[in-house]
N, CA and C of each residue as an Amber inpcrd file, in Angstrom:
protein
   552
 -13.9980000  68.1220000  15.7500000 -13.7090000  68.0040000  14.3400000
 -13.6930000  66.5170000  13.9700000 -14.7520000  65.9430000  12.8020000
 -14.7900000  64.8660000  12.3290000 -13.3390000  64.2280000  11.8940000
 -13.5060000  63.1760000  11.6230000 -11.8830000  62.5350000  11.0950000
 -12.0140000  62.5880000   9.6080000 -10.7840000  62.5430000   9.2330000
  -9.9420000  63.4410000   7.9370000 -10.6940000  62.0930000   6.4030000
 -11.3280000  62.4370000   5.6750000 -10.9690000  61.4680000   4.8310000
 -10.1900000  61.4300000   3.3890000  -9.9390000  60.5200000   2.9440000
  -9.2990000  60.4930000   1.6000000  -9.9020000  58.6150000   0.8800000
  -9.2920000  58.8020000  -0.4410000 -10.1150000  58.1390000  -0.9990000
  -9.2830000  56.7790000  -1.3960000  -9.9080000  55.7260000  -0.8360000
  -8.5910000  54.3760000  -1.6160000 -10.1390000  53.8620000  -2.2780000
  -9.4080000  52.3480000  -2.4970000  -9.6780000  51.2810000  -3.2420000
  -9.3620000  50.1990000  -2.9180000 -10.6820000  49.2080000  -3.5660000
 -10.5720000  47.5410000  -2.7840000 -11.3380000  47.0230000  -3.7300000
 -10.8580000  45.9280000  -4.8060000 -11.4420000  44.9540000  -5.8620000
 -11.6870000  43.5150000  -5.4900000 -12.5920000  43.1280000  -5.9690000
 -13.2610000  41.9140000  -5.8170000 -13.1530000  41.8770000  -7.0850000
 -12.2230000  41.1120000  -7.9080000 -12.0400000  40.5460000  -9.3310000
 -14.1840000  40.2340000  -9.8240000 -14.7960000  40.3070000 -10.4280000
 -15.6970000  39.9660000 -11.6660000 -15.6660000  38.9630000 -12.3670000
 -15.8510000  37.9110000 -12.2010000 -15.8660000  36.4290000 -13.3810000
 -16.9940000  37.1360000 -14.2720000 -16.6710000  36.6570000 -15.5270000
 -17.7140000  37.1010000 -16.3050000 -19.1270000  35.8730000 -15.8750000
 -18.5850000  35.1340000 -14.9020000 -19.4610000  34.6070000 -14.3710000
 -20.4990000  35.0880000 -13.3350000 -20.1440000  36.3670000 -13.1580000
 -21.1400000  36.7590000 -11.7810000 -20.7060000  37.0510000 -10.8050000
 -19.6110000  35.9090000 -10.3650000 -19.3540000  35.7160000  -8.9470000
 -19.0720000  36.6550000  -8.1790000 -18.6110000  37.4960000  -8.1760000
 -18.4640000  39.1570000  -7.9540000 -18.2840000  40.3690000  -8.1280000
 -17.9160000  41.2700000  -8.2980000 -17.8190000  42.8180000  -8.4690000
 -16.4020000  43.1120000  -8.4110000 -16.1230000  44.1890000  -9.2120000
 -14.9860000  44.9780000  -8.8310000 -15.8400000  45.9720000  -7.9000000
 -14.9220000  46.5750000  -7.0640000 -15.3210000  47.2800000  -6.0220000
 -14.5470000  48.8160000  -5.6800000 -15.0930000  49.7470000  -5.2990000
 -14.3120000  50.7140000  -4.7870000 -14.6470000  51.6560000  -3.1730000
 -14.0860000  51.1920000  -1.8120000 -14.5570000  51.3960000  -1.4080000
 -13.1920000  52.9080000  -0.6240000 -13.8830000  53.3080000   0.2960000
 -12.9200000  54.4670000   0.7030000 -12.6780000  54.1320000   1.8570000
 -11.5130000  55.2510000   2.4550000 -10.7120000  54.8590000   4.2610000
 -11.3110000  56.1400000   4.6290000 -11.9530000  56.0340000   5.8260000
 -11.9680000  56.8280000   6.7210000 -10.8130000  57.1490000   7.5840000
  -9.4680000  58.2510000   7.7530000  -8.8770000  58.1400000   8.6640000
  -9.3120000  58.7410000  10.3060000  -8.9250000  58.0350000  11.0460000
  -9.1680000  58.5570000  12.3050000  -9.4860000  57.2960000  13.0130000
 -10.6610000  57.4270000  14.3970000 -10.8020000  56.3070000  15.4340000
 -12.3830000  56.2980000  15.1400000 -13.0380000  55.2220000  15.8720000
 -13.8540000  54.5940000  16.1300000 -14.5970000  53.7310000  14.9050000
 -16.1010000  53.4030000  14.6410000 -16.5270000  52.2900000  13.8730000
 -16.5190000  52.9880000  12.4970000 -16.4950000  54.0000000  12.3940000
 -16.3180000  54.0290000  10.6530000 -15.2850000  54.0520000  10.0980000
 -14.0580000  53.9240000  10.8100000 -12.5930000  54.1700000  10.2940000
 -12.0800000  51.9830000  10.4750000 -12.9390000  51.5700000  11.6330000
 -13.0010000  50.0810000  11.9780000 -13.8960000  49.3520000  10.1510000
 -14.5230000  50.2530000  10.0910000 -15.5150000  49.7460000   9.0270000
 -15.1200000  49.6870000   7.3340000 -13.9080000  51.0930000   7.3570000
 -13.3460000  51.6070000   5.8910000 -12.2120000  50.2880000   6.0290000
 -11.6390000  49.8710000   7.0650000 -10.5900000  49.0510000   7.6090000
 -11.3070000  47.3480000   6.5750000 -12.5030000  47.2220000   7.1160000
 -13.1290000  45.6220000   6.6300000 -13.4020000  45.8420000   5.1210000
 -13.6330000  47.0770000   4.5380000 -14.0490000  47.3750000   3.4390000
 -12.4280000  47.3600000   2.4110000 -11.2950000  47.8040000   2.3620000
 -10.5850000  47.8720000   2.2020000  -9.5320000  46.3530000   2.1860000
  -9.8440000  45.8550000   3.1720000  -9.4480000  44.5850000   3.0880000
 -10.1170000  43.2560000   2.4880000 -11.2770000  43.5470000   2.3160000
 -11.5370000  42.5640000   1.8570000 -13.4350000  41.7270000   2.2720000
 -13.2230000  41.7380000   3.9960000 -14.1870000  41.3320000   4.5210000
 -15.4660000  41.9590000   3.7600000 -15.8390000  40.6580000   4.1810000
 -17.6220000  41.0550000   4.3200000 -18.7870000  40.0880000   5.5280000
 -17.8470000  40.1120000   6.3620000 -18.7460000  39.2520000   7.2740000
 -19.7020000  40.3690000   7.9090000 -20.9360000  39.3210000   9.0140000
 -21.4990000  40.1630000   9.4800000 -21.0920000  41.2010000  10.2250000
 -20.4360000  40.8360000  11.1730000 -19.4050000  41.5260000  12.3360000
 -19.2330000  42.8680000  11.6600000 -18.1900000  42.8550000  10.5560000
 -17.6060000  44.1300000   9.8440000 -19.0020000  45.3000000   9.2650000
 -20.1020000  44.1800000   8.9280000 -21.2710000  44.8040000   8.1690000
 -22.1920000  45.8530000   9.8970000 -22.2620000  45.1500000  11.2030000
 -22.8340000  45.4600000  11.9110000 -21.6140000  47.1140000  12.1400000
 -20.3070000  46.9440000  12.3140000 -19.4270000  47.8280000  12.8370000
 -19.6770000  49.0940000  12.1520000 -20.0230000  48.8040000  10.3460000
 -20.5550000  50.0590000   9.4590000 -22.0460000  50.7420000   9.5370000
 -22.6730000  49.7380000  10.5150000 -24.2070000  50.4770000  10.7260000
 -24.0520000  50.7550000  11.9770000 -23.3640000  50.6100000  12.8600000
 -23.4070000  51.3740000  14.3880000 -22.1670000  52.5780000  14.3060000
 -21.3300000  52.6790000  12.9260000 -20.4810000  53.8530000  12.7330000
 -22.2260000  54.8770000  12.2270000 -22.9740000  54.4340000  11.3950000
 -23.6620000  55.4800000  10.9530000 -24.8650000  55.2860000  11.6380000
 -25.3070000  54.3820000  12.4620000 -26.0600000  54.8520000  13.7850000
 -25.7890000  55.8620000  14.5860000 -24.4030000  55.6540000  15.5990000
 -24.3600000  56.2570000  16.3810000 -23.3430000  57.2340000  16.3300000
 -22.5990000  57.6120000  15.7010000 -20.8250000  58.2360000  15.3800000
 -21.7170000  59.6120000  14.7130000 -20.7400000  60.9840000  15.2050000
 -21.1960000  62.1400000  13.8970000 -20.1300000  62.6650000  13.5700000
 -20.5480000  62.0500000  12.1810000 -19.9270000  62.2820000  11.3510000
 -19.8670000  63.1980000  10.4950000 -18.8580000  63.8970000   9.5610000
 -19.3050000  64.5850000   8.6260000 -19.6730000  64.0520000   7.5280000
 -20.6630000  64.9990000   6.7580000 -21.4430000  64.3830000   5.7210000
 -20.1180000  63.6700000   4.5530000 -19.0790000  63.8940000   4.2500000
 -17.9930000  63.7220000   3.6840000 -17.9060000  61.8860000   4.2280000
 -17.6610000  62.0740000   5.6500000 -17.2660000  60.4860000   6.1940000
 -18.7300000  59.4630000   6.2890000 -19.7030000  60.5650000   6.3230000
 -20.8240000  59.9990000   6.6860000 -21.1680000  58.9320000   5.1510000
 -21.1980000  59.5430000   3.9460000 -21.2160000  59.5060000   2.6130000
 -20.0530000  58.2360000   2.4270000 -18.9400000  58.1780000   2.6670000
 -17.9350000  57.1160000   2.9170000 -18.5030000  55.9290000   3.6720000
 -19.0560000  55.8870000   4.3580000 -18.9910000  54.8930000   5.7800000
 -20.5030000  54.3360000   4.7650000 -21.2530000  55.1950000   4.0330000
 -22.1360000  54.2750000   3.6930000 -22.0010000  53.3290000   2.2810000
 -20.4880000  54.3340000   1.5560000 -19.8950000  53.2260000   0.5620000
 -19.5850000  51.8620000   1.2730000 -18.6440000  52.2490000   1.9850000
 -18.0460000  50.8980000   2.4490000 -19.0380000  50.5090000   3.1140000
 -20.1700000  49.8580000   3.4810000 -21.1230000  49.1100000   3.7720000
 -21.8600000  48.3750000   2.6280000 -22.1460000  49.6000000   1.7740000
 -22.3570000  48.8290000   0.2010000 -21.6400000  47.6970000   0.1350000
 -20.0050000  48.5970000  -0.4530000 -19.1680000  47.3650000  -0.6080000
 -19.1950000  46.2450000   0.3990000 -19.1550000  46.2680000   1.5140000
 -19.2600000  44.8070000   1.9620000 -20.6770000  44.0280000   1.8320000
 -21.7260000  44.8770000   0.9120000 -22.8100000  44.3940000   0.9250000
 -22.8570000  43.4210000  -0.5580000 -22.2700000  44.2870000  -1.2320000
 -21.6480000  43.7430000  -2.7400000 -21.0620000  42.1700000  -2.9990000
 -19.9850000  42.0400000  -2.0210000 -19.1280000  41.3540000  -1.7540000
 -20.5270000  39.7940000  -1.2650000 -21.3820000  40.5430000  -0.3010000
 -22.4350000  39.3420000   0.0060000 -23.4480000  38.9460000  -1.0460000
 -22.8040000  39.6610000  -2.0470000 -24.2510000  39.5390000  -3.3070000
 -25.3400000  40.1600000  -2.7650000 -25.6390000  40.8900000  -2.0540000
 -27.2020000  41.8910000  -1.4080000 -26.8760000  43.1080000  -2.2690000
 -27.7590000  42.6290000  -3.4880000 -27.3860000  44.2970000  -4.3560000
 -28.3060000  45.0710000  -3.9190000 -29.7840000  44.8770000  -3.6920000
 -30.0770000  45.8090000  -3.2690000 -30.3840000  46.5170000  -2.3180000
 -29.6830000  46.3760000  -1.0750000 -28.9770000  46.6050000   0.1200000
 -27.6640000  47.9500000  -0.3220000 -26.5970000  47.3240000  -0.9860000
 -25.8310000  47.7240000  -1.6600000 -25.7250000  49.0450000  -2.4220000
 -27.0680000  49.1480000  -3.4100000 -27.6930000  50.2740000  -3.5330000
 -27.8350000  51.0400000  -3.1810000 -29.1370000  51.1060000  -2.1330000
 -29.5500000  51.6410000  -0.8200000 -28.3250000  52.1890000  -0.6430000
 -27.2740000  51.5740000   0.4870000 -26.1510000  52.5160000   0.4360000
 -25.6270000  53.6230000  -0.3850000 -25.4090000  53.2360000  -1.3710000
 -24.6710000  54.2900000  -2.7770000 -25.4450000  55.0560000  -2.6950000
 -26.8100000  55.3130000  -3.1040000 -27.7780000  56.0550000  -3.2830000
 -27.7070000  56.6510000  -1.8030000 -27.1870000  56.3850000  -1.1170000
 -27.5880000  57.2500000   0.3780000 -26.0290000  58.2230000   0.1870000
 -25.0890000  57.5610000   0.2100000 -23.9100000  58.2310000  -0.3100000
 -23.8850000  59.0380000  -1.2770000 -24.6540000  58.7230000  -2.5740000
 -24.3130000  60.0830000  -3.3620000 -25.3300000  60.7040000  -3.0820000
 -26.6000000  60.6680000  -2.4230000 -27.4120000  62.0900000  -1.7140000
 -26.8960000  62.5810000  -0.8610000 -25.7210000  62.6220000  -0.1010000
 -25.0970000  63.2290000   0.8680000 -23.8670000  63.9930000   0.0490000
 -23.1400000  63.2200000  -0.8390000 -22.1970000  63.8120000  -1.2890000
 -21.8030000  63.4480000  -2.9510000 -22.8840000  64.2070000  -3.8170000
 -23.1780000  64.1850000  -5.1970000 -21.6500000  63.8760000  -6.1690000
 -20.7150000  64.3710000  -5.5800000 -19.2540000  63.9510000  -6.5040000
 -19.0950000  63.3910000  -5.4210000 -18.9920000  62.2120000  -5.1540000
 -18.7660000  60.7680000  -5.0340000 -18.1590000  59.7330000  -5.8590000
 -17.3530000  59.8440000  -6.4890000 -17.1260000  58.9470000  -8.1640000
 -17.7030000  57.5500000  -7.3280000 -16.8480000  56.6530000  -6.3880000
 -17.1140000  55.9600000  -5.8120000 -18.3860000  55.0300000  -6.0850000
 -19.3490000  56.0310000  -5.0930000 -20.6000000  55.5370000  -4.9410000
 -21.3670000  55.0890000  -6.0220000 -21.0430000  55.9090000  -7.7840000
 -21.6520000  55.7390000  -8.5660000 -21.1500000  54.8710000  -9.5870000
 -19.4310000  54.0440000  -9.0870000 -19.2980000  52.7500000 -10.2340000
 -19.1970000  52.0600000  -9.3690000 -19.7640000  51.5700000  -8.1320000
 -20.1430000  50.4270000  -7.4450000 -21.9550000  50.3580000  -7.0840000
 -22.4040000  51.7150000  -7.4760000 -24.1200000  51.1840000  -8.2560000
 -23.7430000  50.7230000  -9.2770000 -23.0420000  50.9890000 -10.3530000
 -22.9390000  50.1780000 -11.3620000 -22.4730000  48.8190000 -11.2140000
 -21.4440000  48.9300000 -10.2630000 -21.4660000  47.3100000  -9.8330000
 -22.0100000  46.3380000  -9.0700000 -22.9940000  46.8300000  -8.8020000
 -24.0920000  46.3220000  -8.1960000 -25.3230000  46.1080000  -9.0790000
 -25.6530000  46.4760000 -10.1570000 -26.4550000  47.1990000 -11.2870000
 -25.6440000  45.5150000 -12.4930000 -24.4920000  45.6410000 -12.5760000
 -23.3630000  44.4960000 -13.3680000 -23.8650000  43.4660000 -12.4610000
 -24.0690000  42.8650000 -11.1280000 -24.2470000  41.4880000 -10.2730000
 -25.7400000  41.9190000 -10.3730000 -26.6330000  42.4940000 -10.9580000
 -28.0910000  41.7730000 -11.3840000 -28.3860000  41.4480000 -12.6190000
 -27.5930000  41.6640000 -13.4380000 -27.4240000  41.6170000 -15.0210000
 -28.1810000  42.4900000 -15.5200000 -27.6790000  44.1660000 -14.8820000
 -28.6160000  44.9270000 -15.5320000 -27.8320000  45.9490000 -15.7890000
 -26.8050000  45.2310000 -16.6260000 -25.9940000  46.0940000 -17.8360000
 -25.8580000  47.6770000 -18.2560000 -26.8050000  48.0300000 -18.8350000
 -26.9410000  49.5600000 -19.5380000 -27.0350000  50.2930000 -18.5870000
 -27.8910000  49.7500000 -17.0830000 -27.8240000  50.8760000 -15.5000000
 -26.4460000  50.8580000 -15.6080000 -25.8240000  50.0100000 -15.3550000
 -24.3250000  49.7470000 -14.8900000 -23.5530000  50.5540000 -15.3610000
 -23.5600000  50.8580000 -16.8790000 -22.6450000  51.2110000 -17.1280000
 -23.2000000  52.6990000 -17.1360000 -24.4800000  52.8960000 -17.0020000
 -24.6880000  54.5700000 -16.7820000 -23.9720000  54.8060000 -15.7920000
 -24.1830000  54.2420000 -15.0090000 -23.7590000  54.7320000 -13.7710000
 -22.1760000  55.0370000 -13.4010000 -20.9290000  53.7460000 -14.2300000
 -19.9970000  53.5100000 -14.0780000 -19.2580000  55.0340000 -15.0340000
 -20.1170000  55.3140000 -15.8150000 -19.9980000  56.4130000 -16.5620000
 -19.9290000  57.7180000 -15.5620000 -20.8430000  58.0980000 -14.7680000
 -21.1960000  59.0440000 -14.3000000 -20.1390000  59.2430000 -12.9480000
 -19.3090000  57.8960000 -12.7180000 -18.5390000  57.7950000 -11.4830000
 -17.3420000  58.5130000 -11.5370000 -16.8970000  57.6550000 -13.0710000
 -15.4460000  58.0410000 -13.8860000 -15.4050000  59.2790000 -14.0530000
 -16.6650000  60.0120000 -14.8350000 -16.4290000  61.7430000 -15.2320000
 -16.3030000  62.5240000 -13.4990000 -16.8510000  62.0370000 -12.6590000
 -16.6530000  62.2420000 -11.5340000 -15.0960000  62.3440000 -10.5840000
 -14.6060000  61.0910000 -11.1820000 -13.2030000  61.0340000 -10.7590000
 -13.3000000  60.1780000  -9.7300000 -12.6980000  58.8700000  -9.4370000
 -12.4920000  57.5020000  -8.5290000 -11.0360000  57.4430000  -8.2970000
 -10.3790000  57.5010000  -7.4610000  -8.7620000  56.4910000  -6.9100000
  -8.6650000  55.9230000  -7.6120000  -9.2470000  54.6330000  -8.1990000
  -8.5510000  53.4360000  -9.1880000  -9.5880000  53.0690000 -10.0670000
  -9.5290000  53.9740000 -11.2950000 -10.3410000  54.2570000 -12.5760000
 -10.3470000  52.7090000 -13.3880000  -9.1290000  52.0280000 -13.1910000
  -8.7460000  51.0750000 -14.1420000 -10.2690000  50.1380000 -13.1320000
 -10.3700000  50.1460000 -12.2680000 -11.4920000  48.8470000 -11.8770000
 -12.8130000  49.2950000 -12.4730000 -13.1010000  50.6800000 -12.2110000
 -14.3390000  50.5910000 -13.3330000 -14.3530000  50.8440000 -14.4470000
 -13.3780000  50.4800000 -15.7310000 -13.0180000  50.2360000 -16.6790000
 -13.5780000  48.5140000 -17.1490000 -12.7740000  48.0910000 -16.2810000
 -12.6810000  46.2140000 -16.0300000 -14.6210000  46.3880000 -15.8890000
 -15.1120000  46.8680000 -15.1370000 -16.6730000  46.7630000 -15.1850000
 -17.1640000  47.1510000 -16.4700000 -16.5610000  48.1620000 -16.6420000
 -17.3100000  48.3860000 -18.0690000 -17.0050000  46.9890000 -18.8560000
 -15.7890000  46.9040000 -19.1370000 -15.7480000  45.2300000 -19.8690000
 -16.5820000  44.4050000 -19.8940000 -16.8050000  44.3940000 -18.7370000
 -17.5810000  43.0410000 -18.2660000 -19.3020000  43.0920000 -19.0330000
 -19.3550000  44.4630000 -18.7190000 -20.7460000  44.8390000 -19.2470000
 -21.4060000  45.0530000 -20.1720000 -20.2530000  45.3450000 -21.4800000
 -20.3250000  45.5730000 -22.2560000 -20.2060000  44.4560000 -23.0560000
 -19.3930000  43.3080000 -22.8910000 -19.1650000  41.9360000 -23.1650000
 -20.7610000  41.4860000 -22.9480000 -21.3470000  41.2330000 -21.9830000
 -22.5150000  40.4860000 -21.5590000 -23.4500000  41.6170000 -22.6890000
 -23.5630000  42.4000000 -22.8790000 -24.2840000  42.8690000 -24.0130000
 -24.1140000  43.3860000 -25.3740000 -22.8540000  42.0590000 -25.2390000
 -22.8580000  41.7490000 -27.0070000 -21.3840000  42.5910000 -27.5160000
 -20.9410000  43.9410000 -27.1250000 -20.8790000  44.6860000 -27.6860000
 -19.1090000  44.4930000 -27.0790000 -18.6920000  43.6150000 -28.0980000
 -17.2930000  42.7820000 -27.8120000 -16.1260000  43.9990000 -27.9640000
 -15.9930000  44.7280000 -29.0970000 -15.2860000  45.8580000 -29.6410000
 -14.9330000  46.9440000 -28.1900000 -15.9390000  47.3770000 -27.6190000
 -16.2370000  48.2600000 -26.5750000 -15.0950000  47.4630000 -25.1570000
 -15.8220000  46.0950000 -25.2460000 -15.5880000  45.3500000 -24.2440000
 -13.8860000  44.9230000 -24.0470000 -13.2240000  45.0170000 -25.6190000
 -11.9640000  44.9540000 -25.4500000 -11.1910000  46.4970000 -24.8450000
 -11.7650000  47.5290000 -25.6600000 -11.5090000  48.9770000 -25.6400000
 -11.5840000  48.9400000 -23.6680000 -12.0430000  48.3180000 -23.0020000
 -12.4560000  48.6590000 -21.9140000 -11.3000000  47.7070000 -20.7630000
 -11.1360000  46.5840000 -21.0220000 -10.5430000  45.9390000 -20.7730000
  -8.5660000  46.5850000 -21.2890000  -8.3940000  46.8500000 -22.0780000
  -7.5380000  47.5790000 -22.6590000  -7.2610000  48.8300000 -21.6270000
  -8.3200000  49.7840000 -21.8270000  -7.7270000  50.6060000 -20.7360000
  -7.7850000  50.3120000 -19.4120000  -8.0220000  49.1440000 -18.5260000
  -7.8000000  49.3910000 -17.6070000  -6.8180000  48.2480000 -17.7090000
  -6.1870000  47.7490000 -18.5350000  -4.8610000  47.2090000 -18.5770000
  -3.7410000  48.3270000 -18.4010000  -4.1930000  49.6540000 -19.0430000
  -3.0660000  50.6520000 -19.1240000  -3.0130000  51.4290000 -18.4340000
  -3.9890000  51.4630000 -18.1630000  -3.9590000  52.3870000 -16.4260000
  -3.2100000  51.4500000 -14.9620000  -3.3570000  50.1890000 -15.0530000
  -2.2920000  49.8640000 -14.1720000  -2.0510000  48.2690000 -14.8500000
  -1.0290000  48.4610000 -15.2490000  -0.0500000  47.5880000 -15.7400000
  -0.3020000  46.0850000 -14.8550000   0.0520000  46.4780000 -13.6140000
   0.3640000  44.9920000 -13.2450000  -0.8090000  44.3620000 -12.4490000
  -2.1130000  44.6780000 -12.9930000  -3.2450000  43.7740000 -12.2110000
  -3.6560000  43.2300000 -13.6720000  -3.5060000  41.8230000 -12.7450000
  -3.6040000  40.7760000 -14.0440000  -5.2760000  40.5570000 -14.2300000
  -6.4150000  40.7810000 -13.7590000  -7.3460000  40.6140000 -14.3980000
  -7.8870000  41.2400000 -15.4150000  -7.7730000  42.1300000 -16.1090000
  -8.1840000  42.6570000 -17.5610000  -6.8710000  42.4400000 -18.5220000
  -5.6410000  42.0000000 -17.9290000  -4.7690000  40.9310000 -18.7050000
  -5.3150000  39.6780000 -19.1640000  -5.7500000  39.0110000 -18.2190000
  -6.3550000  37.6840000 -18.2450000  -7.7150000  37.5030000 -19.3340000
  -8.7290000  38.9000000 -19.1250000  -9.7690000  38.7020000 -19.9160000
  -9.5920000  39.2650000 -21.5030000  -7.9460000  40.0850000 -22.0680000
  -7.9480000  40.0770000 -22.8360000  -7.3580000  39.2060000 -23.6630000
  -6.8510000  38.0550000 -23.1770000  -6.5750000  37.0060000 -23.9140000
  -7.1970000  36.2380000 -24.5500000  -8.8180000  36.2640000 -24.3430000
 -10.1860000  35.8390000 -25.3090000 -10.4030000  36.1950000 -26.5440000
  -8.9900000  37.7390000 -26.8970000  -9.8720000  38.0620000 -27.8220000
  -8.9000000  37.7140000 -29.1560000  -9.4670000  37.6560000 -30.0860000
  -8.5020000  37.9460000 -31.3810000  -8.8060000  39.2050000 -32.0230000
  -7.9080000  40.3910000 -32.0330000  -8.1180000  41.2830000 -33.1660000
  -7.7650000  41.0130000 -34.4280000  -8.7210000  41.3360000 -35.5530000
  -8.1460000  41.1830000 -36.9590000  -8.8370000  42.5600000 -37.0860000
């Protein structure tokens, strides 16, 4: 019997500069390289080391399509994290052909889709994640912001930023980016 999964979350704050992604990646519980791999994804890493540990979990490990579908988020995400979007992709897209409600997989194509400046994918996608259902909705909210800001469409971009202020209170980055704005 494969190991058990459930679903977290791991953000890489978004400068409206580029510099990175919000992120959502998942834990594999149990032993060997894909539970080593949900571990680098979750924390933060993105070195090679952590990136090799998530392709020899889905080289050689069998998995179920459930963990299998996981193990290739969190490779994304640490692919994200290296700016290799379309690497990153590749992953997601391998993840949600294995396991179609994925929320996951489909607002970190969008955030991967947001780090090429290709906006309207992004937010299809970030769309299609949310109706899906993600662990921590408020980060692809903050993407939508971001995306919606870079294409003009400021009103949306507060509305977006807003809710993922209210969905969790105390992460100060969609605090921070709504202080740009003035409502009248």
């Amino acid at each position: 019997m494969g190991p058990r999964s459930v679903l977290a979350a791991a953000a890489v704050v978004m400068a409206l500069t580029g510099a990175g992604e919000s992120s959502a990646s998942t834990l594999v519980i149990g032993g060997g390289a894909a539970k080593d791999c949900s571990v680098a994804a979750l924390t933060g890493r993105s070195d090679e080391r952590s990136l090799t540990t998530c392709t020899v979990a889905l080289d050689t490990e069998s998995l179920s399509f459930r963990d299998r579908a996981r193990t290739y988020v969190n490779r994304g995400v640490l692919q994200l994290r290296r700016k290799a979007y379309a690497p990153a992709r590749q992953d997601f897209d391998a993840a949600s052909t294995l396991d179609p409600d994925l929320g996951e997989a489909f607002v970190n194509r969008g955030a991967a889709y947001i780090g090429e400046a290709r906006y309207k994918e992004g937010l299809q996608q970030i769309d299609l994640g949310l109706d899906l259902g993600v662990k921590e909705p408020e980060k692809a909210w903050f993407n939508r912001g971001i995306a919606n800001e870079a294409l003009g469409d400021v009103a949306a971009a507060y509305r977006d930023y807003s809710r993922a202020t209210a969905l969790n209170p105390d992460w100060s980055a969609p605090k921070l980016e709504l202080t740009r704005f003035t409502v009248r």
